[in-house]
N, C-alpha and C positions, 0 to 999 in steps of 0.2 A: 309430321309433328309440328303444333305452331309454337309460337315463341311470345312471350307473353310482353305487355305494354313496358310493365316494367325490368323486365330483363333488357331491354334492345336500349330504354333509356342509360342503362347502366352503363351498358355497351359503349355506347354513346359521350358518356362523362368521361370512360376509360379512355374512350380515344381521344378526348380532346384535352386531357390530362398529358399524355405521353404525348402528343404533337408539340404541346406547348415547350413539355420539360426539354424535348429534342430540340425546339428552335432558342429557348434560352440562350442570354450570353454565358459564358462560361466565367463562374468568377474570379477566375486571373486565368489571362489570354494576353498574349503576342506576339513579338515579329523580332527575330533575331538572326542578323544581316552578320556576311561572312563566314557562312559555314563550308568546313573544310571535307566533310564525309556526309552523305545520306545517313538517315537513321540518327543521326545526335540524340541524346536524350538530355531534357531537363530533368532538371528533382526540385521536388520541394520536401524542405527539411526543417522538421520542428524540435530548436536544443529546450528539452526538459529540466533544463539547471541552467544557473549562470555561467556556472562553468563550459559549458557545450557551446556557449552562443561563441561564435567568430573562432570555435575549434574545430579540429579536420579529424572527422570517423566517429565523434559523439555525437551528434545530433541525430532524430530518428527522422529516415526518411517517410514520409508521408504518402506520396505522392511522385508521380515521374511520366514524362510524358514525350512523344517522339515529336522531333522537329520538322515538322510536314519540306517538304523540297521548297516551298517559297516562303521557307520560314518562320510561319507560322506556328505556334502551340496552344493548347491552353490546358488549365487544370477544373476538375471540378471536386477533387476528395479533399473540402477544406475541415477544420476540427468546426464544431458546433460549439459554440460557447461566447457571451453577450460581452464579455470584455474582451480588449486589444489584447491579439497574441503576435508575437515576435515569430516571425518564420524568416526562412533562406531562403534563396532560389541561387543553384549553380549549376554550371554545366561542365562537364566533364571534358578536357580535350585527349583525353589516354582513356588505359583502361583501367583508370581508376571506379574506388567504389563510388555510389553516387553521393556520399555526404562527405569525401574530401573537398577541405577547404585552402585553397594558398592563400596564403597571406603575406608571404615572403616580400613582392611586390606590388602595391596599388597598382599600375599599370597594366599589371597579367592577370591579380586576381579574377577567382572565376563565379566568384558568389556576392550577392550582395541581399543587406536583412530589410525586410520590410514587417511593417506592422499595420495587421486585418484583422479587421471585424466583421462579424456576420452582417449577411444584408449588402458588403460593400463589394463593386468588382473593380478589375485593376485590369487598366492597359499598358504595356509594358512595350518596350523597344530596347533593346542591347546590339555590340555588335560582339559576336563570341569570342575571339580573341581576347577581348577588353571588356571585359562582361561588367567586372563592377564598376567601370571606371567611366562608359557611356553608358548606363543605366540609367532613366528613363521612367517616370508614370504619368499618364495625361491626366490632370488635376489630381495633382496630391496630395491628404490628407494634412496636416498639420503637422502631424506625428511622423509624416514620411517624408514630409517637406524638409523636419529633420535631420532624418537620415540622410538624403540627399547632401545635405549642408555637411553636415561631420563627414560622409565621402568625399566631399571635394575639399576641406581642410586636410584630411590625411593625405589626400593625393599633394596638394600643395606643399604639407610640411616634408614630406616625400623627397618630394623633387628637389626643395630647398636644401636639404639637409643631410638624403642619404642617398641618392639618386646618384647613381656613375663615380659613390667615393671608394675607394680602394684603397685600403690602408696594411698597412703593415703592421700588423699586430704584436709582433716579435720584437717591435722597437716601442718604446715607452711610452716615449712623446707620440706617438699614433695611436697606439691604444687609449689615451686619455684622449687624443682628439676625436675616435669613433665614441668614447663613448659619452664625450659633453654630445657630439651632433646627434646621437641617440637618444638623451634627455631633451635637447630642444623640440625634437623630433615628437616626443611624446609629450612636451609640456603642450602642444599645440591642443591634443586630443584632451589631455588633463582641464585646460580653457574652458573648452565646450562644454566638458560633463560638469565644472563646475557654475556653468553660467544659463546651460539650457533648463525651461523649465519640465521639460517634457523625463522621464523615468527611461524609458525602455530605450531611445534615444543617447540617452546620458549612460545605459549600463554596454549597449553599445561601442561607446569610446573608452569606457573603461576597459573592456574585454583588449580593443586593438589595440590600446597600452602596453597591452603585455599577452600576446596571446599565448604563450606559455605561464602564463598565470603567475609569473616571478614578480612581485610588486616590493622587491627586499630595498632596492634603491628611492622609492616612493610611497611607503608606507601613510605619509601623512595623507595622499592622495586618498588611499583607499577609506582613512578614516574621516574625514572631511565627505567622503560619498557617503558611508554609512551616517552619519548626523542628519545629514539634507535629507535621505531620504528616507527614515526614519520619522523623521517628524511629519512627512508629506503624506506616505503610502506605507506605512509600518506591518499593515498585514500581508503584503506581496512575498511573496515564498522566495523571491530572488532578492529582496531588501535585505530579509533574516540569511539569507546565504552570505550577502556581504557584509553585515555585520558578523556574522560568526568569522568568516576569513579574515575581520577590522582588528579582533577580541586582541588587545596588549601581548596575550600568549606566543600568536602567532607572529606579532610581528619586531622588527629591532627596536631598541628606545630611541623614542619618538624625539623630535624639536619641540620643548617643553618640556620634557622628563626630568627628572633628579636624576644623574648616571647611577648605577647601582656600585653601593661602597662593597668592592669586588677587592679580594686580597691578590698585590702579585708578587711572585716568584723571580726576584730580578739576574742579573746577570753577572750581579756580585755576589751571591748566595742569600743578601737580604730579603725579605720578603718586607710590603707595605699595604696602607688600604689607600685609596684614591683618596680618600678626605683628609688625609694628612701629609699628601702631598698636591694638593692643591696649587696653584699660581695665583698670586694675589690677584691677579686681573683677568688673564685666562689659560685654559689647561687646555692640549692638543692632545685626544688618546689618538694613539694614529696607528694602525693597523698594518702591518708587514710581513715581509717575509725575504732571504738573500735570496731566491730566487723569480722575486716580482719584478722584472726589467723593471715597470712606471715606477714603483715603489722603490725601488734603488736610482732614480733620478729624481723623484719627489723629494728623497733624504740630501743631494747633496745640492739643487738648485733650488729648494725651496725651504725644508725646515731648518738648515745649518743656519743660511742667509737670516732666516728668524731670530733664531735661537741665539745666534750672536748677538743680535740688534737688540732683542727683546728680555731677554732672560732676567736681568739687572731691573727693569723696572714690574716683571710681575706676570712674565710670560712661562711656563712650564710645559715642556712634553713628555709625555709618559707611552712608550712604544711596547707595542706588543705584536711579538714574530710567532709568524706559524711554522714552527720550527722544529725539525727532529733529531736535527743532528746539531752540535752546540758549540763543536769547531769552528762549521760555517756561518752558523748565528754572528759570533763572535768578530770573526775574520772581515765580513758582509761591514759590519757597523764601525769597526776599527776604519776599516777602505773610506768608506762614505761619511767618516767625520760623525758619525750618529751614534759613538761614546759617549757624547759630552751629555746626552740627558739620559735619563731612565731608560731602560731595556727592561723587558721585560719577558719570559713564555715557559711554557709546561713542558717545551719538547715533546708534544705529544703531535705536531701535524696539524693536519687538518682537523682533526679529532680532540681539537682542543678546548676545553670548559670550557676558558673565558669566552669563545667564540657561539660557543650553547648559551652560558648565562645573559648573554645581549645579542639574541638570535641573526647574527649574523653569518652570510657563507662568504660573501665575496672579497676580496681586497684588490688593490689601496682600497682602505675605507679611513674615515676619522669620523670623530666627535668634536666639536669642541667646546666648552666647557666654559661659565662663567666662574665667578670666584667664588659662589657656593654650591658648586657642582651642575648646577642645569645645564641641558645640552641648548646653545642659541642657537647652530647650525651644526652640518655633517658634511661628509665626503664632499668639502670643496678643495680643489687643486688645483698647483700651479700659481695662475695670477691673480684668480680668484680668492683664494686661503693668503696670500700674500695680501690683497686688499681689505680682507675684514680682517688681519692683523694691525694693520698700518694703520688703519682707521679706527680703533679700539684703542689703540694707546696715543692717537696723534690728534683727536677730538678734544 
């Protein structure tokens, strides 16, 4: 039987089709030094939501590929699509699933995000232990150049700030001190997103801000990212994610707000509104409880010390306890000299209005208050709330 001209031509194009596809680079390949066990797999994982980016078991894996014995990987199942997408690459040292993420440590994490576009290939070098922290692309994109940047600030602010600290939570003064170094910690990353011009980069350092997606202490952060990038890339599916997470609803009254004229239930059976108790110059609403250790050292080294200094020229505090039992409300503030101003609470707990109607969970928290109710700062303590008091009435 013969075989016709152009049948063997075809033949011919097929083969030289499939030699080619076969000798291809693969478009992300590399070499990942220190490995502990044959068979390692990488994953590549693509988070579908803002939310999923820099989270551990949301993202969808994509792709996964075994780490040849001298190291070596690569992938070739990238998504098709003409704009920059946001993918992970992590390696698993257990037997976890492939799209857990640590985050707990810069130093151990085991994933780090990059951003590809079709048409591009990526050389990569990690060593696995320290996967995101010696991570690696030879000529880097602009947009990964980045990445890379905001990984070695998080490592840096890391190291500076919360690296080898051990605090004693139980005690006041260390809970307020883990959690200013946890602010710094995150003001570092807050920097970046507010300064880089790049999007996915910037949503990036937003995500490792908080990778439990708690933004109750930096709300203004999140709404300053919604403005920028609204005005820049307003159609991006993750801009509208973070503006909807921005939306006033969601989050406590902002610096700049009017505090809301909220009625309270004091601790003398009067009830009042916030506007009518106002301080000619400024109002501290200050958030508590008799069983907040910080909160019960905040009342007697910091607001009494005020409170005496201040009260006579125009200073006021209005306290509100999350409180369910009203002996110990009472007892707590009698102890700690924190009679002398407003008390205030529902006795209802944690499950308290006031704490719904100015969407807050956590304490110590404050406001503080000019002389027509706007909030000009919050939750500052200690020497800090002592300095914008001193300086407000001593200007």
């Amino acid at each position: 039987m013969s075989t016709t001209p152009l049948k063997i031509i075809t033949s011919i194009i097929l083969l030289v089709l499939s030699l080619t596809a076969c000798n291809s680079p693969a478009a992300i390949s590399g070499t990942l030094a220190g490995l502990e066990k044959e068979n390692t797999k990488i994953y590549l994982i693509q988070p579908e939501t803002l939310q999923q980016v820099a989270a551990s078991y949301l993202g969808k894996v994509i792709d996964s590929a075994i780490v040849n014995a001298d190291g070596s990987f690569e992938f070739q199942n990238l998504p098709t699509t003409k704009e920059p997408v946001l993918l992970e690459l992590a390696v698993q040292p257990t037997n976890k699933a492939g799209n857990y993420l640590n985050s707990d440590n810069p130093n151990k994490a085991n994933y780090m995000p990059i951003v590809w576009q079709s048409g591009e290939s990526f050389l990569i070098t990690a060593r696995f232990n320290e996967f995101q922290k010696t991570f690696t692309i030879e000529n880097p994109s602009d947009l990964n150049s980045a990445l890379l940047a905001v990984r070695d600030i998080k490592a840096k602010a890391y190291q500076t700030y919360l690296a080898d600290k051990h605090w004693n939570v139980e005690d006041g003064d260390e809970l307020m001190a883990k959690e200013h170094a946890t602010l710094q910690y995150k003001s570092a990353l807050m920097e970046f997103a507010d300064s880089t011009p790049y999007l996915l980069p910037a949503l990036v350092a937003l995500r490792w801000v908080s990778p439990e997606n708690d933004y109750e202490r930096v709300p203004e952060f999140l709404v300053n990212q919604c403005a920028k990038w609204k005005e820049k890339e307003a159609d991006h599916p993750w801009v509208k994610q973070l503006c909807k997470k921005s939306e006033p609803t969601n989050l406590p009254v902002l610096i700049g707000d009017k505090f809301p004229d909220i009625q309270f239930p004091l601790l003398s059976k009067d009830t009042v509104y916030i506007k009518d108790v106002l301080g000619k110059k400024l109002t501290i609403i200050d958030l508590w409880a008799s069983w907040c250790a910080p909160c019960r050292l905040e009342n007697r080294k910091v607001l009494v010390p005020l409170y005496n200094e201040y009260h006579d020229q125009g200073l006021q505090i209005v306290a509100y306890a999350l409180e369910s039992d009203e002996a110990a409300w009472k007892a707590a503030a009698t102890r700690d000299g924190a009679d002398g101003w407003l008390q205030s609470s529902d006795l209802q707990g944690d499950d308290a209005p006031f704490l719904k109607k100015i969407r807050v969970r956590t304490i110590p928290a404050n406001f503080i208050l000019d002389s027509n109710g706007v909030v000009i700062a919050k939750n500052l303590h200690g020497q800090d709330l002592m300095n914008l008091v001193k300086g407000s009435f001593e200007k």
